[in-house]
C-alpha positions in Angstrom: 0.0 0.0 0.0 3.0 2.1 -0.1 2.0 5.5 -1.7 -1.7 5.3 -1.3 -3.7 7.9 0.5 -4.4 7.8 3.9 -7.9 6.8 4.3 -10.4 9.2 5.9 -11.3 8.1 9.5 -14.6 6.5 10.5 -14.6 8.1 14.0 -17.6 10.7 15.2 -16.0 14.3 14.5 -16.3 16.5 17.7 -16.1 20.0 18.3 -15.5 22.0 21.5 -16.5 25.5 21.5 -14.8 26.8 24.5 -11.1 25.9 26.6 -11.9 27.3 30.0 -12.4 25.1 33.0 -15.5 23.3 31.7 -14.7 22.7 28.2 -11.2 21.3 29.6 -13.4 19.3 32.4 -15.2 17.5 29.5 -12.0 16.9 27.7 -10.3 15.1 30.8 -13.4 13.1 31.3 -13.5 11.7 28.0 -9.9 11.3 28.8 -10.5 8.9 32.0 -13.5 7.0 29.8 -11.0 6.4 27.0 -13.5 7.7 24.8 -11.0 10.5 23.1 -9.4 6.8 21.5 -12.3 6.9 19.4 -13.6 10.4 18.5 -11.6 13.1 16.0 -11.8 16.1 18.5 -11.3 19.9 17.7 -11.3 22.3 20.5 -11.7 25.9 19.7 -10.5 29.2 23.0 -11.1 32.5 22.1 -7.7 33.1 24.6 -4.4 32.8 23.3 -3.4 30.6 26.3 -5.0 27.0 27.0 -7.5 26.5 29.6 -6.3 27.7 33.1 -7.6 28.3 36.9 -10.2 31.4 36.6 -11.1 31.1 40.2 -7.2 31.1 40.9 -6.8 34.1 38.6 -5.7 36.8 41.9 -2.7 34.5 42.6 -1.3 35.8 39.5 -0.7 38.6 41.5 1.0 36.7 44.4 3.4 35.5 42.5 1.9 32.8 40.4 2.6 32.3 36.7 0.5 31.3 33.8 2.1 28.2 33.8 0.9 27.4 37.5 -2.2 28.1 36.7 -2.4 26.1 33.7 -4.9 23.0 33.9 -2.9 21.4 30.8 -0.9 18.4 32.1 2.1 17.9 30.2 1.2 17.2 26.0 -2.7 16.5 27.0 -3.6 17.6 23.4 -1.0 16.0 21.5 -1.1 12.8 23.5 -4.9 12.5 22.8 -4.7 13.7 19.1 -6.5 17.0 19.5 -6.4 19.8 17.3 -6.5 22.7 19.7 -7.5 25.7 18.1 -6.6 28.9 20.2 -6.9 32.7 19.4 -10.3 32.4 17.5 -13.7 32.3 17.9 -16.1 30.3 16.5 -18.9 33.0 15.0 -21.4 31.0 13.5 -23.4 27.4 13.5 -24.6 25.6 10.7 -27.2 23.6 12.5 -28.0 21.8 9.0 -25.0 21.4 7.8 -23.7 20.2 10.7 -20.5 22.6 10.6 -19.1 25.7 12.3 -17.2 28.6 11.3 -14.6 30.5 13.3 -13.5 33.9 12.8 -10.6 33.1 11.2 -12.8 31.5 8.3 -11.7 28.1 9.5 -14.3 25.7 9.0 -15.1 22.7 11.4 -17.2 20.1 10.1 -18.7 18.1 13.4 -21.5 15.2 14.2 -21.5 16.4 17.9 -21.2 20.1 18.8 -20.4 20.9 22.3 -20.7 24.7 23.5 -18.5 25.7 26.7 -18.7 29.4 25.8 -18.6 31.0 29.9 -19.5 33.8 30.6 -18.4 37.5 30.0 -17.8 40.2 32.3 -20.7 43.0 32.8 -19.8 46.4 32.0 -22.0 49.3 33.1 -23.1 51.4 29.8 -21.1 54.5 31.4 -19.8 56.8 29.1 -15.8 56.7 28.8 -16.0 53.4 30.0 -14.5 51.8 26.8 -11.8 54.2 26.9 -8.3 54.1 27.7 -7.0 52.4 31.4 -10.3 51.0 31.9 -10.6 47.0 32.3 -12.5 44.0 33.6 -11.2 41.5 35.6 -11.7 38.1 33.9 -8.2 37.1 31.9 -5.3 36.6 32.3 -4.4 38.9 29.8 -6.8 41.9 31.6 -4.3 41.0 35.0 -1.2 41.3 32.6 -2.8 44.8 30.8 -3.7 46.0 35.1 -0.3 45.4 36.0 1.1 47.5 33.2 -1.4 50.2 34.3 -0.3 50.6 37.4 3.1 50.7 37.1 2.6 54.0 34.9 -0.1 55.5 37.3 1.2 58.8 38.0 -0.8 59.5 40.9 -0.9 55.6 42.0 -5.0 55.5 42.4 -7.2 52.9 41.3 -10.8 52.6 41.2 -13.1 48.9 40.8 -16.8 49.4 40.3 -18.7 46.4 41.9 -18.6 45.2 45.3 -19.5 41.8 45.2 -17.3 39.1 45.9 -15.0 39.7 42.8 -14.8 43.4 43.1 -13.3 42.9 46.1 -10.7 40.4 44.8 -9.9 43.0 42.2 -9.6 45.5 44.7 -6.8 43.7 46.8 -4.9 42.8 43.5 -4.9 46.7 42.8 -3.8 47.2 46.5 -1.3 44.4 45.9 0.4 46.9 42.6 1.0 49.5 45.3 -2.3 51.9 44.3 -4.3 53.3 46.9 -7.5 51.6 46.0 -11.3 52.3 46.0 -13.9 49.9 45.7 -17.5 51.7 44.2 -20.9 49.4 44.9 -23.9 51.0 44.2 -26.0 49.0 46.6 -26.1 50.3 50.1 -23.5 47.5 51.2 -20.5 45.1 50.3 -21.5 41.7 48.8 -25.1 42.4 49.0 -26.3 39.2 47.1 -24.1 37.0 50.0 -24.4 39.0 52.9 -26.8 40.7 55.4 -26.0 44.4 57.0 -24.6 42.8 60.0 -22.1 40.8 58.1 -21.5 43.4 55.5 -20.8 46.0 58.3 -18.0 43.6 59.8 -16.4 42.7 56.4 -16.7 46.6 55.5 -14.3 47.0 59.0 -12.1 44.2 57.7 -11.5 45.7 53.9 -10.8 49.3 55.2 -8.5 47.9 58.3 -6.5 46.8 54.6 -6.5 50.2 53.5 -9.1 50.2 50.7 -11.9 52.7 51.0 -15.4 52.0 50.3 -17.8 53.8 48.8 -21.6 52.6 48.6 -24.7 53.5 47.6 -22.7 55.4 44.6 -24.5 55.1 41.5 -21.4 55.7 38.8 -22.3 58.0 35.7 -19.1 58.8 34.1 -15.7 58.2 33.0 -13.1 61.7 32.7 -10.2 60.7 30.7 -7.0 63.0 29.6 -6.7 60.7 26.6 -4.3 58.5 27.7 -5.6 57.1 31.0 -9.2 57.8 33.0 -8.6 61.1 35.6 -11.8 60.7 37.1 -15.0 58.3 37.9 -18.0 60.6 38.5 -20.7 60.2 40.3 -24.9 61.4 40.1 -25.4 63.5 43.1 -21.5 63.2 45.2 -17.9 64.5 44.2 -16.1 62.6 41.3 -13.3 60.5 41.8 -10.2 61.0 41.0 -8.4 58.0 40.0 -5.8 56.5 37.1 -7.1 53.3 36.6 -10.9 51.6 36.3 -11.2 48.1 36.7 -15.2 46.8 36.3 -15.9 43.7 38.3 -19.7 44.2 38.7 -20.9 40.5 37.7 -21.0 38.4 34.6 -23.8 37.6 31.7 -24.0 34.3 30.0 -22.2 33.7 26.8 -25.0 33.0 25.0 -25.3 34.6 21.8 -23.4 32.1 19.9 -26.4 29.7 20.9 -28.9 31.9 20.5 -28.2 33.3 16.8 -28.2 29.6 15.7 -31.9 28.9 17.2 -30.6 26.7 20.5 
């Protein structure tokens, strides 16, 4: 048979939308099962890194690389035969055709489709909020584009908008930089969703014993930039804020529109 073609392979074509922590779950579960043996699988991340630990993502700051945070154990794509896609997107479903398309104009035939598409990070419609020095808190690219940031704050002040659990996290990574931080909630307390006014009162004692001052019941309405970098978050009805840096952390929305533009 020397010189013939290769014959195409039998096995069920699959197609991962998705390398965060639950696309890479599925992957290692298929993994244990031996059932990567018998499918041709093509995973598709939006990131330019492989899936890591998102809920690890403020011990970047501590010290920890991207490497320890990876979830990848040693060549887990190679050694299963997976084409890992990374730095695109996949932009549209054929649903008939069985096929998607990524943004690169790569085409991915499948027979099963698997969407692990997250979530994405809420961003108050404020205007300037697109701008210049402003950022969510989701990536590990965002962290790497803070970090930067800060080290070129001139007047070494940060501001996150949210309070929740995540603002908070942000907040003590901007602390961690060496800016004198402020967290913005407009609710009339820290972590309202987790935490009653008792409990919200003691962690409120806790944050500013770390040196972070809180400001609630602040409902945000604008961003004042020089050009280059915010100077100021304002406020309706209290003083603006002057600050250098904006990072949003005020909750998350479903990745859905992926789904919903091909009629799931």
């Amino acid at each position: 048979d020397r010189g013939m073609p290769t014959p195409p392979s039998t096995h069920p074509r699959l197609v991962v939308v998705g390398n965060g922590m639950v696309g890479h779950r599925l992957l290692t579960e298929l993994a244990s099962l031996g059932a990567l043996d018998r499918l041709e699988v093509t995973v598709v991340g939006a990131e330019r890194r492989a899936a890591y630990d998102r809920v690890a993502l403020s011990s970047f700051f501590d010290g920890r690389s991207a490497e320890d945070l990876s979830m990848v154990e040693g060549e887990f794509f190679a050694d299963h035969g997976i084409d890992l896609v990374l730095g695109d997107e996949v932009v549209a479903i054929d649903r008939a055709a069985r096929a998607a398309t990524t943004a690169s104009g790569r085409a991915l035939p499948y027979d099963r489709l698997v969407l692990a598409t997250g979530s994405y990070p809420f961003v108050p419609p404020l205007e300037g909020s697109d701008g210049p020095g402003c950022f969510v808190y989701r990536t590990i690219d965002d962290l790497e584009a803070i970090a930067a940031a800060a080290a070129a704050a001139p007047n070494r002040r940060g501001v996150v908008v949210g309070g929740g659990l995540l603002g908070l996290e942000a907040a003590n990574a901007l602390r961690n930089l060496g800016l004198e931080t402020h967290v913005v909630e407009f609710a009339p307390r820290l972590m309202p969703a987790q935490l009653d006014e008792g409990g919200s009162r003691t962690l409120r004692r806790l944050i500013e014993q770390l040196g972070v001052h809180v400001h609630t019941d602040r409902r945000s309405k604008s961003i004042e930039s020089d050009g280059v970098r915010p100077t100021a978050l304002t406020f309706d009805g209290a003083d603006p804020l002057p600050t250098d840096i904006v990072v949003f952390s005020a909750g998350i929305r479903p990745s859905d529109a992926l789904a919903r533009a091909c009629g799931l």
